[in-house]
N, C-alpha and C positions, 0 to 999 in steps of 0.2 A: 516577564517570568517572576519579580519578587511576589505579586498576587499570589501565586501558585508555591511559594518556596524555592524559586531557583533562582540562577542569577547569569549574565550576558558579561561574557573577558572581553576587550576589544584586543587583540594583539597585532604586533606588528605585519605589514605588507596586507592588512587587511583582514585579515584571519580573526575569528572569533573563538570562544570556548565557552561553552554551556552546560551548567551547572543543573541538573533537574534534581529535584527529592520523588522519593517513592516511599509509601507507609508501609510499616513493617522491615525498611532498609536496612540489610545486615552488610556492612562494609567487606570485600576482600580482602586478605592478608596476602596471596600471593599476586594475583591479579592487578596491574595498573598501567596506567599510561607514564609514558615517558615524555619528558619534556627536554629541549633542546634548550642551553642555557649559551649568550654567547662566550666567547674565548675569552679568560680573565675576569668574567667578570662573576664565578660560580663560590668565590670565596666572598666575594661581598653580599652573594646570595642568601647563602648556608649562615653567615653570622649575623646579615637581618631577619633571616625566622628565627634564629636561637633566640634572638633577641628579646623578640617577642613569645617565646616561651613555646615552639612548634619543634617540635623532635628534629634532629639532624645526624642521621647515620651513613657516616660514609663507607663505600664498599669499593677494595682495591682488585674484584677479581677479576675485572677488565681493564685494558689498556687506557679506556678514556677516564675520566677523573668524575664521580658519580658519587650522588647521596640518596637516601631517602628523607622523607618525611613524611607527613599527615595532613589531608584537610583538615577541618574544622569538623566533620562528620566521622573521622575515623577512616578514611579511604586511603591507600598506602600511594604518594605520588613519588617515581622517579628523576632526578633533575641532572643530565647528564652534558658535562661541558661538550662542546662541538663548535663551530664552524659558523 
């Protein structure tokens, strides 16, 4: 996929995530997927993108312990501790 502008996550238990671009891509603001982060380990998350300078905003209106952030395209990703 880098030919074309995209890119291949390999994740755990085999699972992939794929990255596609589209021309004219206008990111959503409400709109995004959520990612399962596991237990404990969502603060060592959140202060490696800071880190690295990727937005980290947490949000307490749910019982699980959750933030957002940013691709690199402006796409809003959720990162929510679990299990």
């Amino acid at each position: 996929m880098r030919a074309r502008g995209g890119a291949w996550f390999a994740l755990a238990d085999g699972r992939q995530l794929h990255i596609g671009v589209e021309r004219g891509f206008v990111p959503a603001r409400k709109a995004h997927p959520a990612l399962r982060v596991g237990a404990g380990a969502i603060d060592a998350l959140a202060d490696r993108l800071a880190g690295v300078g990727a937005p980290v905003t947490w949000d307490g209106a749910l019982s699980a312990r959750r933030f957002y952030t940013e691709d690199p395209w402006g796409n809003r990703l959720e990162l929510i501790e679990g299990g």
